[in-house]
RODO-2510 file (C-alpha; in nm, 4 decimals, decimal comma):
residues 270
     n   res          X          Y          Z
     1     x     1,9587    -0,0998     1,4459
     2     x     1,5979    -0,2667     1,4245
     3     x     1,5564    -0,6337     1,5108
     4     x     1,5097    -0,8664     1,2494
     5     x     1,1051    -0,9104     1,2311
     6     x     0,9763    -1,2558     1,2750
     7     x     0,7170    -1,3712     1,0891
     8     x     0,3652    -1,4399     1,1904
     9     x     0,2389    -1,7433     0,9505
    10     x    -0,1241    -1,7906     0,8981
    11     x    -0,2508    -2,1309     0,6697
    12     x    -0,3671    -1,9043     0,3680
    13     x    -0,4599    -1,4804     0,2384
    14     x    -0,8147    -1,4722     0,3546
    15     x    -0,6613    -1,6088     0,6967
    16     x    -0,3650    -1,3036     0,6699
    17     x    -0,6502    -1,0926     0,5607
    18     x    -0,9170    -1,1622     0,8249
    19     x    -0,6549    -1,1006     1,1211
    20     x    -0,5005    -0,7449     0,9694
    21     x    -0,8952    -0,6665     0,8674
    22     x    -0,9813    -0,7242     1,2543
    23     x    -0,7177    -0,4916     1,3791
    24     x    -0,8013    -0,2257     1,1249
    25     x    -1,1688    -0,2306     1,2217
    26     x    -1,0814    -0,2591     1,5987
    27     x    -0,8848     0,0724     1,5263
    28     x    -1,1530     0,2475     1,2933
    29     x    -1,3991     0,1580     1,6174
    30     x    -1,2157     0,3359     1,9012
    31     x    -1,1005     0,6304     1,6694
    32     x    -1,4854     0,7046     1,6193
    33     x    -1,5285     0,6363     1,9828
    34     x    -1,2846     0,9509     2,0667
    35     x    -1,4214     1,1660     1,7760
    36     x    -1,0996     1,1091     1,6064
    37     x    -0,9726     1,0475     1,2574
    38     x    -0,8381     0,7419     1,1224
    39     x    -0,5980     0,7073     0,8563
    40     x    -0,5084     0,3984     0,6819
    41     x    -0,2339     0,3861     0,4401
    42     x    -0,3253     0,1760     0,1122
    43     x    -0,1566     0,0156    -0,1411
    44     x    -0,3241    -0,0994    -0,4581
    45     x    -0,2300    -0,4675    -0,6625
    46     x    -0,3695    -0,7613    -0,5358
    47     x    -0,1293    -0,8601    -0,2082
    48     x    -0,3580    -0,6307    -0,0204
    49     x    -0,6605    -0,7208    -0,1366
    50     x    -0,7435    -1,0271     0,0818
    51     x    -0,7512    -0,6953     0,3542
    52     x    -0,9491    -0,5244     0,1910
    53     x    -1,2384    -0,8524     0,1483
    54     x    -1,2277    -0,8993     0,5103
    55     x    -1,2889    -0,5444     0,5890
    56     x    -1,5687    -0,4924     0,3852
    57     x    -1,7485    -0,7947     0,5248
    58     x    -1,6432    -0,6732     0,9294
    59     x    -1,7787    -0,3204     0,8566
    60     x    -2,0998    -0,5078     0,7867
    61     x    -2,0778    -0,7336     1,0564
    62     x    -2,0196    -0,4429     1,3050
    63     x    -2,2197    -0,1477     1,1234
    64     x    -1,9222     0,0827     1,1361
    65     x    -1,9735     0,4079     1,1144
    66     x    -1,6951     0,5055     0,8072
    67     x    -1,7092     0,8939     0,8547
    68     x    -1,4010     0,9899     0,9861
    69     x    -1,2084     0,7096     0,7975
    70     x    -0,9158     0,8462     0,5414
    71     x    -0,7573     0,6341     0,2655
    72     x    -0,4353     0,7344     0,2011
    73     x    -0,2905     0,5827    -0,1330
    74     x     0,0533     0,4539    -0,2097
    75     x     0,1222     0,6078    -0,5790
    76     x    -0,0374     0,5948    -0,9446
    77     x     0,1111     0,5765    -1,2655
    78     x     0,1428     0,9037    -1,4435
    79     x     0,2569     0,9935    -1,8029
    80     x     0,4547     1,2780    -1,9759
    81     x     0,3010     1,5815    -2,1293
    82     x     0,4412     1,5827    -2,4927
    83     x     0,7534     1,4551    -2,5569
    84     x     0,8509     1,4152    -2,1946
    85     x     1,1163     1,7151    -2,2055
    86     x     0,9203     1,9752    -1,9997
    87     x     0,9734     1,7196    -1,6731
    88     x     0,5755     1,7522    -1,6442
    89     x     0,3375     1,4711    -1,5942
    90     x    -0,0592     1,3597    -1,5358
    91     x    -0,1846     1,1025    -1,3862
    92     x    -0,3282     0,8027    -1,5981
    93     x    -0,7310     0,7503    -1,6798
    94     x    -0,8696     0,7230    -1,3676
    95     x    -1,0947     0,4922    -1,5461
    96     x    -0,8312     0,3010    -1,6992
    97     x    -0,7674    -0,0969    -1,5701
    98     x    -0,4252    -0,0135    -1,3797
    99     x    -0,5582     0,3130    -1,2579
   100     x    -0,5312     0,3397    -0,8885
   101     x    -0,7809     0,5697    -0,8213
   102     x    -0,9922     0,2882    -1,0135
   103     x    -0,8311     0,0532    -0,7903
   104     x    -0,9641     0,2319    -0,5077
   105     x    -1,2472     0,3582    -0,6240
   106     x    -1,3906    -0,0281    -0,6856
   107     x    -1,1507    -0,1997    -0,4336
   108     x    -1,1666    -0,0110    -0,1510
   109     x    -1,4001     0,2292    -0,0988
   110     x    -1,6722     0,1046    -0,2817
   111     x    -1,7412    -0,2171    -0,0980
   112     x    -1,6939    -0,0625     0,2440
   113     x    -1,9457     0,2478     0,1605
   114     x    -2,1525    -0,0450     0,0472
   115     x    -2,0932    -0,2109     0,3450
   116     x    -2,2632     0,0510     0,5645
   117     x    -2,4751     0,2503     0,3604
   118     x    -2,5615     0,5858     0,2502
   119     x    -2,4504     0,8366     0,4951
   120     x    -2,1874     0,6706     0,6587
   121     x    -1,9624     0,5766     0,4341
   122     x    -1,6090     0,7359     0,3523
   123     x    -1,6192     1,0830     0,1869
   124     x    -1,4710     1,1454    -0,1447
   125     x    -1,2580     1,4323     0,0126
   126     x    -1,1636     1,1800     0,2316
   127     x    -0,9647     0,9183    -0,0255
   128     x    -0,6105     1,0705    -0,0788
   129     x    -0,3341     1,0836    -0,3503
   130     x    -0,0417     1,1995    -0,4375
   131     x    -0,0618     1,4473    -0,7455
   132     x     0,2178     1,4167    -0,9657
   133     x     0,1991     1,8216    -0,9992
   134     x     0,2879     1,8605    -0,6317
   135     x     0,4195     1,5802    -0,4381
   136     x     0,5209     1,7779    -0,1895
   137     x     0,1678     1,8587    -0,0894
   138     x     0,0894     1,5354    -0,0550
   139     x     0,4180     1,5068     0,2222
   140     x     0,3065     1,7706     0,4097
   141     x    -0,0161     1,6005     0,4337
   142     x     0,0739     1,2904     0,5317
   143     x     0,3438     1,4587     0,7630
   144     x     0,0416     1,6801     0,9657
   145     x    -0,2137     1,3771     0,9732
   146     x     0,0105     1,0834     1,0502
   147     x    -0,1148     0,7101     0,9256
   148     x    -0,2432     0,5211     1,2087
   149     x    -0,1727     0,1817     0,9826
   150     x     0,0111     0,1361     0,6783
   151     x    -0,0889    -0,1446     0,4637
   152     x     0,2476    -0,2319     0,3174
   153     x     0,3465    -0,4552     0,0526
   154     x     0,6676    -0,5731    -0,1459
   155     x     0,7243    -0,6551    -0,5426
   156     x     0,8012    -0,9685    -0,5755
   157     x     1,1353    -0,9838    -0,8220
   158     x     1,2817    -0,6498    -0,6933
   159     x     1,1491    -0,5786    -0,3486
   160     x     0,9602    -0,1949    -0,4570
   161     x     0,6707    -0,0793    -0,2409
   162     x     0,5031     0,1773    -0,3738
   163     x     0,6930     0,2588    -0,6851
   164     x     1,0079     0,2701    -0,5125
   165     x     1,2401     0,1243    -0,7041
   166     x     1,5994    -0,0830    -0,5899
   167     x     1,8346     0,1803    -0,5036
   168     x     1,5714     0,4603    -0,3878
   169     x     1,7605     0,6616    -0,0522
   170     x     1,6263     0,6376     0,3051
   171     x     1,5164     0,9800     0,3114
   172     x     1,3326     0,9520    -0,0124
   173     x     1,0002     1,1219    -0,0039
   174     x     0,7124     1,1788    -0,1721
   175     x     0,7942     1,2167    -0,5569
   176     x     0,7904     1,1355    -0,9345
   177     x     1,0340     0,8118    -0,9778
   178     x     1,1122     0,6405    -1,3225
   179     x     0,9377     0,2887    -1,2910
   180     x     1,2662     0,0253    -1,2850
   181     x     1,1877    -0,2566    -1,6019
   182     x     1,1683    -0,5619    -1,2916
   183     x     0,8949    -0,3037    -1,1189
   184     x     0,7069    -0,3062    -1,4391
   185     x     0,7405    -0,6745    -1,5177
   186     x     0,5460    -0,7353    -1,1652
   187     x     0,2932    -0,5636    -1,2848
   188     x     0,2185    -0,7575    -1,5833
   189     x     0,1101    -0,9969    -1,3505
   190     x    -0,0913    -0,7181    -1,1238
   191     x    -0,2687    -0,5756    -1,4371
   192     x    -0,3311    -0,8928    -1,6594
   193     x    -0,4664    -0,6545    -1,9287
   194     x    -0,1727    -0,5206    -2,0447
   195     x    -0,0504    -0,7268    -2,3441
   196     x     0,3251    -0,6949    -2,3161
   197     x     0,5497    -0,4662    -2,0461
   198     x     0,5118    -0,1686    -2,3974
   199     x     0,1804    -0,1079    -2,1997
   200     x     0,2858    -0,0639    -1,9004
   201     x     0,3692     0,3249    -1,8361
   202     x     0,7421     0,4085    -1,7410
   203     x     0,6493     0,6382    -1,4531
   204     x     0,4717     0,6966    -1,1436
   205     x     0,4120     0,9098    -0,8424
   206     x     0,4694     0,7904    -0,5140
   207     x     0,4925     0,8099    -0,1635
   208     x     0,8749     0,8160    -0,0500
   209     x     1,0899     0,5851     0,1988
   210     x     1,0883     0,7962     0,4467
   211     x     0,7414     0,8904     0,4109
   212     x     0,6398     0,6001     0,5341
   213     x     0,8911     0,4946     0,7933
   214     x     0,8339     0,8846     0,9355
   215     x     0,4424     0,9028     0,9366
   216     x     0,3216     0,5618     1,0161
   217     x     0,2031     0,4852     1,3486
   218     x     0,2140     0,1181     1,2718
   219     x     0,3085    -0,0587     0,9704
   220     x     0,1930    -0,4754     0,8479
   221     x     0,3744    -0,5935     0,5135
   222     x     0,1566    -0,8330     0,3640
   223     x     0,2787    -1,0886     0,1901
   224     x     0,1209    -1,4420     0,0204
   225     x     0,1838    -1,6678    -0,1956
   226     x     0,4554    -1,9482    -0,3236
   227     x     0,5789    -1,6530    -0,5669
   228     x     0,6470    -1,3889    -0,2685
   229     x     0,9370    -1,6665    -0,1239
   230     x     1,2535    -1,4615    -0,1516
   231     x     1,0289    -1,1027    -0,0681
   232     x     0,9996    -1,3088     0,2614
   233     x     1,3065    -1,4109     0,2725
   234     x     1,4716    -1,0494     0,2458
   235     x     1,1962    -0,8993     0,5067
   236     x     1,2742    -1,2034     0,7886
   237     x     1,6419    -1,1222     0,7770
   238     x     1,6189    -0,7144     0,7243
   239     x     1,7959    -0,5853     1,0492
   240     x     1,7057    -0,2290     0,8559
   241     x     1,6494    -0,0073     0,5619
   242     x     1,8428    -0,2565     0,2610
   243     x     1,8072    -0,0685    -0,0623
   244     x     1,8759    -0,2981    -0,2883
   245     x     1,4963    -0,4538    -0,1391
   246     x     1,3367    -0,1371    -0,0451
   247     x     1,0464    -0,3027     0,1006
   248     x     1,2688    -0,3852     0,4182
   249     x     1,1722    -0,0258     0,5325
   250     x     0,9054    -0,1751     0,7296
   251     x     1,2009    -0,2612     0,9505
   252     x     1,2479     0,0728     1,0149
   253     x     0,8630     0,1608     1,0666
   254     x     0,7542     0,2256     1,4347
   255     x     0,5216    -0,1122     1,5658
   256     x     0,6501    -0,3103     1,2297
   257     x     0,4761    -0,6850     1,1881
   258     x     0,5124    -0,8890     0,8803
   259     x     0,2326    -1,1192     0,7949
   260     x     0,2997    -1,4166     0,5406
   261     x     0,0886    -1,7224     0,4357
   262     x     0,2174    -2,0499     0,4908
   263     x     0,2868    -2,0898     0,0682
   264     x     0,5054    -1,7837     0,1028
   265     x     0,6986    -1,8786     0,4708
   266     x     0,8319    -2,1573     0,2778
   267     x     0,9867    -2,2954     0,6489
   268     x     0,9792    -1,9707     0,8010
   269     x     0,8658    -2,0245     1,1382
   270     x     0,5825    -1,7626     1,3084
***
């Protein structure tokens, strides 16, 4: 069984962010060195977003060449065709506010290809979902490339990462999961333009459990804010995979860390 993770405290998110950023950038830096790939799991909302920030400004402060950088997303929310009894679904607008290939699009990838420029920024074949048509595609893709760092990141009233809802198996993979009503209450607060949880689509695509605990070389939860208390709660005390809280899987993930800021330790010591 995995040790309980301990958490490392910093006074605020840009402080959580800045540290996870350097890492990431240290990483992107010596795979370019060996003329290798480097792929770095990504979750949308806003707990990773302080990452995000901070890596955007380092890529300018270093010039990093971006080239050989993958972003490998979590999930998006998908809809049925029709009536919903032919099991078939599409992703959202891409364009549209909760998108999260808008997400990444604006999030991610466009401030870091800002950051360095035309030419050496990350290529559009190079920012990954899963496609609600063939999840299993996206498995085997994940499976042959590995993630050198997954970005991870728990809901706050129910403990989902990804889409992942309370109850989802170990050995869950890549899929299409009906979105549990606490998973789509978070989000109210993720998405402030949706006017009432009727807005907020009852389905999405994601990456599994075991997807991530199998493919990730490392894995950092990120988690801030007074709100996130009992998420960090759960995570310090995980000794493994709890499914009722199915972001303790980063308990199971090979080189785990969990980062918190100080309003979400609430006492927890680093």
């Amino acid at each position: 069984m995995p040790a309980s993770l301990r958490p490392r405290v910093f006074a605020g998110p840009a402080d959580l962010g800045r540290a996870l950023a350097e890492e990431i950038a240290d990483g992107i830096a010596k795979a370019a060195a060996a003329g290798h790939r480097y792929v770095l799991g990504c979750p949308g909302g806003r707990s990773p977003k302080p990452v995000y920030d901070a890596l955007a400004a380092l890529t300018a402060e270093r010039r990093l060449d971006l080239r050989h950088v993958v972003i490998a997303m979590m999930d998006e929310y998908v809809l049925p065709v029709g009536d919903g009894s032919s099991g078939v679904f599409v992703d959202v607008d891409h364009t549209a506010h909760n998108s999260c290939h808008r997400f990444a699009a604006d999030e991610i990838v466009g401030p870091l290809n800002a950051a360095v420029g035309e030419g050496r920024g990350i290529p559009a074949a190079s920012v990954w979902f899963p496609d609600p048509a063939d999840p299993a595609a996206y498995e085997a893709r994940l499976a042959e490339s590995g993630i050198d760092l997954f970005i991870l990141a728990s809901g706050a009233s129910d403990g989902h990462i990804a889409f992942n809802p309370p109850g989802a198996a170990a050995d869950s993979i890549s899929r299409v999961v009906a979105l549990a009503d606490t998973t789509r209450e978070d989000n109210l607060g993720t998405f402030p333009d949706f006017a009432s949880i009727d807005e907020v689509p009852r389905h999405g695509v994601t990456v599994g459990v075991a997807t991530i605990v199998r493919h990730s070389r490392r894995a950092v939860m990120v988690v801030h804010g007074a709100h996130k208390r009992e998420a960090v709660r759960r995570l310090a005390a995980a000794g493994g995979y709890d499914p009722a809280w199915p972001a303790t899987l980063v308990a199971e993930c090979r080189e785990p860390d969990l980062y918190v800021d100080a309003a979400a330790a609430d006492g927890e010591t680093a």
